[in-house]
C-alpha positions as CSV (number, residue, x, y, z in Angstrom):
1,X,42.7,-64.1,14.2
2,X,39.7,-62.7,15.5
3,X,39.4,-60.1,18.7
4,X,38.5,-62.1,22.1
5,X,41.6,-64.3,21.1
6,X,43.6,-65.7,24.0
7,X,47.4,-66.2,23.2
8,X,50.4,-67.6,25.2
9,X,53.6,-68.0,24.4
10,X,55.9,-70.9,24.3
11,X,59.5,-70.1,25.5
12,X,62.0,-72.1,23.1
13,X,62.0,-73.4,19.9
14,X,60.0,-76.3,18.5
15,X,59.3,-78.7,15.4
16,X,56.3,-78.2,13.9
17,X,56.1,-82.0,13.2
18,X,56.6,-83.1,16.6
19,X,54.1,-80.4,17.9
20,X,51.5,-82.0,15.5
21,X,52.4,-85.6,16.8
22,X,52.1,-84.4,20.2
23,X,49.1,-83.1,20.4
24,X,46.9,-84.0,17.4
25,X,48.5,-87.2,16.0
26,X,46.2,-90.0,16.8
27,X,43.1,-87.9,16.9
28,X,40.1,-88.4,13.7
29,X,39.8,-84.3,13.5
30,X,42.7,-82.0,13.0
31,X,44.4,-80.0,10.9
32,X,47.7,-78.3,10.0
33,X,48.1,-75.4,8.1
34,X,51.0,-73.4,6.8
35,X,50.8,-70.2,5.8
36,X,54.2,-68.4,4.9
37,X,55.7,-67.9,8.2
38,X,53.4,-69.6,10.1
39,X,51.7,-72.8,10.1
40,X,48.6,-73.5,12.0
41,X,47.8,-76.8,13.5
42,X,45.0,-78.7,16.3
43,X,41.8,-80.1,16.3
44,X,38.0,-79.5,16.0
45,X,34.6,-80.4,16.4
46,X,33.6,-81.8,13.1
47,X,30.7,-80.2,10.9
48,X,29.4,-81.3,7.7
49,X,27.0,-78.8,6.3
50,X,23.9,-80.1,5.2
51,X,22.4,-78.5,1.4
52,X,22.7,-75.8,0.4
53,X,25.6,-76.0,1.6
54,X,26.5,-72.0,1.7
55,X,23.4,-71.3,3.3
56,X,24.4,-73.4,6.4
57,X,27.6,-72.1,6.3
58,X,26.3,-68.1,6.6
59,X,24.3,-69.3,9.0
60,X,27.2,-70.8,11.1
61,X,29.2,-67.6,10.3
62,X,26.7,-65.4,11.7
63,X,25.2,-66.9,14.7
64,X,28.2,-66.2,17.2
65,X,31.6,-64.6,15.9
66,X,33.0,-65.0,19.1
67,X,32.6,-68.9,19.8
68,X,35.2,-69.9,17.4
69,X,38.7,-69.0,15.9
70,X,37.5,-70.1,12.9
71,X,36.1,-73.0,10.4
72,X,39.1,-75.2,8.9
73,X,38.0,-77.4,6.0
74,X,37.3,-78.0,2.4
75,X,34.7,-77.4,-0.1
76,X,34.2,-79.8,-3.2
77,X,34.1,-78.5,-6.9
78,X,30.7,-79.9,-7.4
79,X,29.7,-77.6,-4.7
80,X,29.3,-75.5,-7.9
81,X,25.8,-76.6,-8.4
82,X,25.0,-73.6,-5.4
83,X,27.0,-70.8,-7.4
84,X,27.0,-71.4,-10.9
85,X,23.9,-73.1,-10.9
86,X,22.4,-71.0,-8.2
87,X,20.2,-68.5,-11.4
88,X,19.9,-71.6,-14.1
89,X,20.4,-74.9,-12.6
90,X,23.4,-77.2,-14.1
91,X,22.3,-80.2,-13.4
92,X,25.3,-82.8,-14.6
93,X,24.1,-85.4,-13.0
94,X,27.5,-85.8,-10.9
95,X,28.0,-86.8,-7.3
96,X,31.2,-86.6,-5.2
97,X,31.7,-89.8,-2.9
98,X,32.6,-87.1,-0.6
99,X,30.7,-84.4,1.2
100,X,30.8,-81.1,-1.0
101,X,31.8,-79.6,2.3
102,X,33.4,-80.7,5.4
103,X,34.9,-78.4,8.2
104,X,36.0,-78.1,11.8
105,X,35.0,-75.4,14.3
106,X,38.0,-74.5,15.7
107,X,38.4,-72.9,19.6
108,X,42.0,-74.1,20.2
109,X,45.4,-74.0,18.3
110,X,49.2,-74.1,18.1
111,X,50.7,-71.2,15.8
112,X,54.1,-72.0,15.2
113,X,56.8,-69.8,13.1
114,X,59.3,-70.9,10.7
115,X,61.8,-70.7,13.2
116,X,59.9,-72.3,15.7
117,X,58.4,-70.5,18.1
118,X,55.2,-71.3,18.9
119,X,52.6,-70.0,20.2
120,X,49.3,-71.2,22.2
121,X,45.9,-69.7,21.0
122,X,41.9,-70.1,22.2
123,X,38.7,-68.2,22.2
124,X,38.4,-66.1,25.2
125,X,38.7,-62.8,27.3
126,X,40.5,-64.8,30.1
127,X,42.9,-67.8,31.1
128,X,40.5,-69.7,33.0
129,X,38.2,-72.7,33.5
130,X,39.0,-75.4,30.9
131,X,40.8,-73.0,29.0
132,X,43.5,-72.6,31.6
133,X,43.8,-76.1,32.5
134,X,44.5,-76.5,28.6
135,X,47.1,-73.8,28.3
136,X,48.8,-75.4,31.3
137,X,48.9,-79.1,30.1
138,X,49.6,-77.7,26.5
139,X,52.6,-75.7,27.5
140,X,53.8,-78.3,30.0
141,X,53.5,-81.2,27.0
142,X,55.8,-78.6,24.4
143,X,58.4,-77.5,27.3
144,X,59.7,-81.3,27.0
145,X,59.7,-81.4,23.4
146,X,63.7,-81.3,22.1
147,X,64.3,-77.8,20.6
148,X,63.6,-77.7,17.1
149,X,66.5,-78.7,14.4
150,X,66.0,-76.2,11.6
151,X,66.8,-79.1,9.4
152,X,64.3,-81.7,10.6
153,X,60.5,-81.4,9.6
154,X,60.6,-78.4,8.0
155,X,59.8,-77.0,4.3
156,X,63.1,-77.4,2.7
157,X,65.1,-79.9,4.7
158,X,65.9,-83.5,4.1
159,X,64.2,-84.7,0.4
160,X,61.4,-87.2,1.3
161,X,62.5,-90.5,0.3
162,X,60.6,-93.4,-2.0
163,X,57.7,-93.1,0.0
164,X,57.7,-96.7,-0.7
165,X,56.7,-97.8,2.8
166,X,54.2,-94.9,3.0
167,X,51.1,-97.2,2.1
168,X,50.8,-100.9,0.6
169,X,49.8,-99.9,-2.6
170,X,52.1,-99.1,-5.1
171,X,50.9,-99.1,-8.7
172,X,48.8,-96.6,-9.9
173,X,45.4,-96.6,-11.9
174,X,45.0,-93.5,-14.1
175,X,41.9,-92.6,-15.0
176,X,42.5,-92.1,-18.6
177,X,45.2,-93.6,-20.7
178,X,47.5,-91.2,-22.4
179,X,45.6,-91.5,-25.7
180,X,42.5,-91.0,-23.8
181,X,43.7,-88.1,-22.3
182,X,44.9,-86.8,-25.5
183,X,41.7,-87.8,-28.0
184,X,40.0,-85.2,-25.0
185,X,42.9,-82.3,-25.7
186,X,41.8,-82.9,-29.7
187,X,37.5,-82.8,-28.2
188,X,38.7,-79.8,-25.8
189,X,40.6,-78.0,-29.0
190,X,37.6,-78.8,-31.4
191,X,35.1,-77.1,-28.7
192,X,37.3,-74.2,-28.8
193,X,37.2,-74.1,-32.3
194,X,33.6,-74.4,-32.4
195,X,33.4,-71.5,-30.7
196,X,32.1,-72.4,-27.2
197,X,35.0,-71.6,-25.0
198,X,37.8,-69.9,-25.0
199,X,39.9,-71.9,-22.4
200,X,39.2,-75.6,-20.7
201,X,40.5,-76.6,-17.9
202,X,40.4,-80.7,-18.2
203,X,41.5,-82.9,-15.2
204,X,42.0,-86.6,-14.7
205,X,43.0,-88.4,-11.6
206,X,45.5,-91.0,-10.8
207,X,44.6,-93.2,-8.0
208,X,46.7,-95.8,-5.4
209,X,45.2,-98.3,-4.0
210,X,46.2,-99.4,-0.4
211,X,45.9,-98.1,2.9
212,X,48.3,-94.9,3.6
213,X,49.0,-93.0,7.0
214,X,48.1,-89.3,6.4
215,X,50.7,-87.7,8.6
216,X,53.3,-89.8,6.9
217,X,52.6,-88.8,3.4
218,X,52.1,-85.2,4.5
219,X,55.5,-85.4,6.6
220,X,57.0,-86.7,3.0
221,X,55.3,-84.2,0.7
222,X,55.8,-81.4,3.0
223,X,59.5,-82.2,2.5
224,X,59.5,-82.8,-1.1
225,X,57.1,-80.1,-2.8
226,X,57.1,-77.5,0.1
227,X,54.4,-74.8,-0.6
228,X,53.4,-71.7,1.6
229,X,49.7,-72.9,1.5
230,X,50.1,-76.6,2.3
231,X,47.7,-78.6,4.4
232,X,46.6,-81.7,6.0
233,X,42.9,-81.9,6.9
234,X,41.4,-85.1,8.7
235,X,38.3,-84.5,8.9
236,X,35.9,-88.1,10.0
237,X,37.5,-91.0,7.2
238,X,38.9,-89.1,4.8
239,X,41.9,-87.0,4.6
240,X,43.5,-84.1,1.9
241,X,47.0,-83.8,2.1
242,X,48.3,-80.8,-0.2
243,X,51.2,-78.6,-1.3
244,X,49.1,-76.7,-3.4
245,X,50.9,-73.4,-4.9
246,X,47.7,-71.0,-5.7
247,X,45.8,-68.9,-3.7
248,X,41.6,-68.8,-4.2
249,X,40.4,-66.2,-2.2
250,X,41.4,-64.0,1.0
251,X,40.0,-61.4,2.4
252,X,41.6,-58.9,4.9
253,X,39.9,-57.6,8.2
254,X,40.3,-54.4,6.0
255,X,37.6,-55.8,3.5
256,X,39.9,-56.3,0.6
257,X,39.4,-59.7,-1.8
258,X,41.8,-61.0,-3.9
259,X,42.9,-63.8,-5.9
260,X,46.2,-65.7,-7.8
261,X,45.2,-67.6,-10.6
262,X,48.4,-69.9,-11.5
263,X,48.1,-70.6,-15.5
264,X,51.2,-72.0,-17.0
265,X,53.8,-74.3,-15.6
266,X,57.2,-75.2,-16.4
267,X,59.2,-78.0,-14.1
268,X,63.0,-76.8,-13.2
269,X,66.2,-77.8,-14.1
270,X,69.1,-78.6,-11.9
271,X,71.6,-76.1,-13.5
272,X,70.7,-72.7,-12.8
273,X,71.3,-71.5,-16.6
274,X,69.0,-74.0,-18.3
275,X,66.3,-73.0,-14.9
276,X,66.3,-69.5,-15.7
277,X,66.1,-70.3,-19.5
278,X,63.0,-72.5,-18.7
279,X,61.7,-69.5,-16.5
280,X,62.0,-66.8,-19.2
281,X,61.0,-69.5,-22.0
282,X,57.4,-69.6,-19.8
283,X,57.3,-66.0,-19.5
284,X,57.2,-65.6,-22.9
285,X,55.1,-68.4,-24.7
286,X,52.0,-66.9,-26.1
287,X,49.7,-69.6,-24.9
288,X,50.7,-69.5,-21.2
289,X,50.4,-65.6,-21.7
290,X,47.1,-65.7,-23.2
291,X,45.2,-68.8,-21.0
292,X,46.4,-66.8,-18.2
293,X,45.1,-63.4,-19.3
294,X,41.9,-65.1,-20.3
295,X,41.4,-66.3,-16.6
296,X,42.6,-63.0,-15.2
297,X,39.6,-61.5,-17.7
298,X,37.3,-64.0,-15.7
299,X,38.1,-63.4,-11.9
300,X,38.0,-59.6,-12.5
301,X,34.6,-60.0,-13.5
302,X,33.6,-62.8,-10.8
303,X,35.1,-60.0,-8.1
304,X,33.1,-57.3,-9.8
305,X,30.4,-59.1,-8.9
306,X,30.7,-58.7,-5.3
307,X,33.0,-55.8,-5.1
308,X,32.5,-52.3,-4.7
309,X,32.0,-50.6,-8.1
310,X,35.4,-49.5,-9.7
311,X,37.7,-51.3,-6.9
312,X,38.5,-54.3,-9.0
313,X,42.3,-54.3,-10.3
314,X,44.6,-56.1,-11.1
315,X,48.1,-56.2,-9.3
316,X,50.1,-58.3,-10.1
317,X,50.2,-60.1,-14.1
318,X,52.1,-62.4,-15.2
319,X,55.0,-62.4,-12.8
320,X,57.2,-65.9,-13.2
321,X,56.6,-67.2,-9.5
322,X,59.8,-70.0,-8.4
323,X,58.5,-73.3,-6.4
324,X,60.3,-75.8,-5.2
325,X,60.2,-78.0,-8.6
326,X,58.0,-75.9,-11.1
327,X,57.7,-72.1,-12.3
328,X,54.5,-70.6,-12.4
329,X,53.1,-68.1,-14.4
330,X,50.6,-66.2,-11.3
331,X,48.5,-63.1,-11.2
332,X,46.9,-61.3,-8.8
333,X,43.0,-59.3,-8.9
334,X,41.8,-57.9,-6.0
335,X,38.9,-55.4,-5.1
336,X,37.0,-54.0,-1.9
337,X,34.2,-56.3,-1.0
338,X,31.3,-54.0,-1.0
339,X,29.3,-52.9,2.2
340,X,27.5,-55.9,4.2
341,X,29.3,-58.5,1.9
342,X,31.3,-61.6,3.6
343,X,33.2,-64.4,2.8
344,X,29.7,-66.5,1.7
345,X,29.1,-63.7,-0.9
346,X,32.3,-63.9,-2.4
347,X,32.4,-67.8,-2.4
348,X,28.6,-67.6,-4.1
349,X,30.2,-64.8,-6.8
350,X,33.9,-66.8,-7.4
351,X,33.4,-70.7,-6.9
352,X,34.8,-72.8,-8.6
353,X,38.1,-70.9,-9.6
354,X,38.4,-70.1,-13.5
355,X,41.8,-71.4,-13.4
356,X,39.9,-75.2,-12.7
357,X,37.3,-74.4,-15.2
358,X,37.6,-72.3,-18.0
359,X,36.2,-69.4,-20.0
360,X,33.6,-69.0,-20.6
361,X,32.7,-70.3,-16.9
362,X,29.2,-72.1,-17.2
363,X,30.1,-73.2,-20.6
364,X,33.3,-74.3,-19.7
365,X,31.6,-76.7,-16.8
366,X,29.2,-78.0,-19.0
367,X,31.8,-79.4,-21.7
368,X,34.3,-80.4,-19.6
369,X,31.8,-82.4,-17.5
370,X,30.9,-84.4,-20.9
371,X,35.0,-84.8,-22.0
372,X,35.9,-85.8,-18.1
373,X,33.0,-88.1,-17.4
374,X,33.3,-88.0,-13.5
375,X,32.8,-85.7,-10.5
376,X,36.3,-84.4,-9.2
377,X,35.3,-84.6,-5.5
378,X,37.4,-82.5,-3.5
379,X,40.3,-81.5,-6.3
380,X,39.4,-78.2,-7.9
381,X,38.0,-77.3,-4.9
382,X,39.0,-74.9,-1.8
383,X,40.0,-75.5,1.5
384,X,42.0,-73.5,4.3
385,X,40.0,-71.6,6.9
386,X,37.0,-69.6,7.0
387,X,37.4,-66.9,9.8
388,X,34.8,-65.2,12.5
389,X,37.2,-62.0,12.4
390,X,36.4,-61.4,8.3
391,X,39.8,-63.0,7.6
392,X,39.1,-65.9,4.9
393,X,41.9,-67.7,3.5
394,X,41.1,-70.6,0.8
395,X,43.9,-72.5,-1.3
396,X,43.0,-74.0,-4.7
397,X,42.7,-77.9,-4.2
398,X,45.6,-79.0,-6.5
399,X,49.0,-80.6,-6.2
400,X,46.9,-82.3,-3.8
401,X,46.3,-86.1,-2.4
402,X,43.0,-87.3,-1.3
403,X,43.2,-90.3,1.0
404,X,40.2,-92.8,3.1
405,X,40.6,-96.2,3.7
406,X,40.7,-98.0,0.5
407,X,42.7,-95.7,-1.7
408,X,44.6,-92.5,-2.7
409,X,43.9,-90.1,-5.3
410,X,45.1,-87.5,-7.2
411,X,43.7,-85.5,-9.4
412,X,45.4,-82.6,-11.6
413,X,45.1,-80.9,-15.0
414,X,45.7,-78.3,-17.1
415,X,44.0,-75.3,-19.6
416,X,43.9,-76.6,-23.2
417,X,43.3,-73.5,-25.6
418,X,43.7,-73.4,-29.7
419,X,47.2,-73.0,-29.3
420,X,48.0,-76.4,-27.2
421,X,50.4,-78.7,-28.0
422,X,48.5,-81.9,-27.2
423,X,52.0,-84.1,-26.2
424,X,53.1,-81.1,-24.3
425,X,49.6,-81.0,-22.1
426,X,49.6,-84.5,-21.2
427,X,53.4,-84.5,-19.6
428,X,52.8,-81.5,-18.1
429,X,50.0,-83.3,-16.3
430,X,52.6,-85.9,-16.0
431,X,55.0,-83.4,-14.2
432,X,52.0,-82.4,-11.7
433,X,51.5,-85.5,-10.4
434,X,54.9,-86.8,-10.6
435,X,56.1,-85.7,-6.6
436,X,52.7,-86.5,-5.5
437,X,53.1,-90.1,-6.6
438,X,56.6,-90.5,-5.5
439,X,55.3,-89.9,-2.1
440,X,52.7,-92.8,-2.3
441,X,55.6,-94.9,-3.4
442,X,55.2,-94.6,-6.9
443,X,58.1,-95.7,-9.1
444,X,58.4,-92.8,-11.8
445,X,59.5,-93.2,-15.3
């Protein structure tokens, strides 16, 4: 957090789920964020950035680091029309039904630790004025919560259930059939072939319709899928619930920028010989190896952009990384921002992710615009929390469900290169979306 940060601490333990009911549970504007050991929750006043949209947002950054713990939101993939298309516009002619960016300014929250003690935080030098009157209502309200149960609402308890009663919709619309999805694989293999890319990224969605209770469905993937970057964000009508497993950006008070590009995915197996078979099988298959490397090959240059000349490494590559129902194939690049850069610099050198586009990266947009045929809205986005301090942490918008009133959605996807197996790609897409359904209450195959 940044300096000027008021913090008091709760005596006892508590659940993270019932602080979040407590205090932020009816309310249009909050948001809960885990992070490792900790997860982050409270509210916000609401700002949507008007275009361009990173413009407004250095703006907000710079006018007073001191008024705000930070911005908590998300920004759209077609928010790319600012950083790709910032030299040579790309216009695609696509328009998100959603802002490309949405955030709350943040002056109060509730850290709380994986073991449940929690901890009161706002802007300020002093306990005093409405600040006070806050802590003291705040604290009073968690002293007669019931002591936390390491079991109950916590990453890795009880498995969510059906998620049948979670909305009233339960039969799903995919956006492509599977020999839709698969005559694109073929268009995406035939533009690699051809020479224009290297590595395509292509998505499709799966939508619900029905009306669905955010903090249910987050309570029931939270359970299910648990991830040390998950989120829910309710920000005015519309709400991202995610367990997403990849890390966009962060950058340190320290300067540093770095990035985890997840390319290649295998789903686990109950007994632990045929798991760690699956696990060295995807550490070893030469397309995983090489759409990965490909993508590394593109963040190292999208850092270079923005770092400090001859910083840029890479420091982790292709390590096998173990989630709750997949393994991942995850590297890491990271360099030293360079002198008077921020968090607005490196989004304008980075967004959107290779891993959700491809390489080459403007080439890659442009085709996969034409195979996909729609704007993806908030998936293959960011969101997480953009700090005052210099502390920026963004998650990749994936394993991730996008709900308003009428409907939930899901998008996901995967890189097709020359080496694909078309079947393979679409039930790995399959295997994405598969816990993210089962919470919306749909019956899988």
């Amino acid at each position: 957090m940044t300096d000027g940060v008021l913090r008091h601490e709760i005596a006892g333990t508590v659940s993270t789920e019932a602080v979040f009911a407590l205090l932020c549970g009816d309310d249009t504007d909050v948001f809960w964020l885990d992070g490792g050991s900790m997860s982050y929750l409270g509210a916000g006043e609401r700002w949507e950035p008007g275009a361009p949209v990173l413009e407004a947002l250095r703006v907000e950054l710079d006018a007073s680091p001191r008024r705000s713990l930070a911005l908590v939101g998300w920004l759209g993939y077609e928010l790319l029309a600012e950083t790709v298309g910032a030299d040579a516009p790309l216009d695609l002619g696509r328009r998100s039904r959603y802002a490309d960016a949405a955030f709350l300014r943040v002056t109060r929250a509730v850290r709380v630790s994986r073991e449940g003690r929690a901890t009161l935080l706002a802007v300020g030098d002093r306990w005093e004025g409405e600040a006070e009157r806050w802590r003291r209502e705040t604290a009073t309200a968690l002293d007669r919560l019931v002591p936390a149960d390491p079991a109950d609402g916590e990453p890795g308890g009880a498995e969510a259930g059906s998620g049948a009663e979670a909305g009233s919709g339960t039969r799903v619309t995919w956006r492509d059939s599977d020999a839709e999805y698969l005559a694109k694989v073929a268009a995406c293999q035939e533009a690699i072939r051809a020479g224009d890319a290297y590595v395509l990224n292509l998505t499709t969605e799966a939508t619900v319709a029905g009306r669905f209770d955010p903090v249910d469905v987050h309570a029931r993937l939270r359970r299910a899928s648990p991830s040390d970057h998950g989120a829910l964000l309710r920000i005015g009508g519309v709400s991202l619930v995610s367990s997403s497993p990849e890390v966009f950006l962060e950058i340190g008070a320290d300067g540093i920028l770095s990035t985890s590009p997840v390319k290649g995915t295998r789903g686990r197996r109950v007994d632990a010989a045929a798991d760690a078979r699956v696990a060295g099988e995807l550490a070893a298959d030469p397309k995983e190896r090489a759409e990965n490397t490909m993508i590394v090959d593109l963040m190292r240059n999208d850092l270079a952009r923005v770092c400090e000349p001859g910083t840029v490494r890479v420091t982790r590559m292709l390590a096998v990384e173990t989630q709750s129902r997949v393994h991942q194939l995850v590297s890491t690049v990271e360099g030293r921002l360079r002198a008077g850069a921020g968090a607005v610099d490196a989004l304008a050198a980075t967004f959107p992710a290779g891993s959700m586009t491809g390489t080459p990266k403007r080439s890659a947009i442009a085709l996969l615009d034409g195979f996909e045929g729609r704007a993806r809205g908030l998936y293959a986005g960011a969101f997480g929390h953009v700090g005052f301090g210099g502390r920026t942490e963004l998650a990749m918008t994936i394993r991730s469900i996008v709900i308003d009133g009428e409907a939930a959605t899901v998008g996901v996807g995967g890189g097709i290169t020359a080496l694909s197996d078309p079947p393979a790609e679409l039930a790995e897409v399959k295997l994405k979306a598969a816990p993210l359904l089962a919470v919306l209450g749909v019956a899988q195959p």
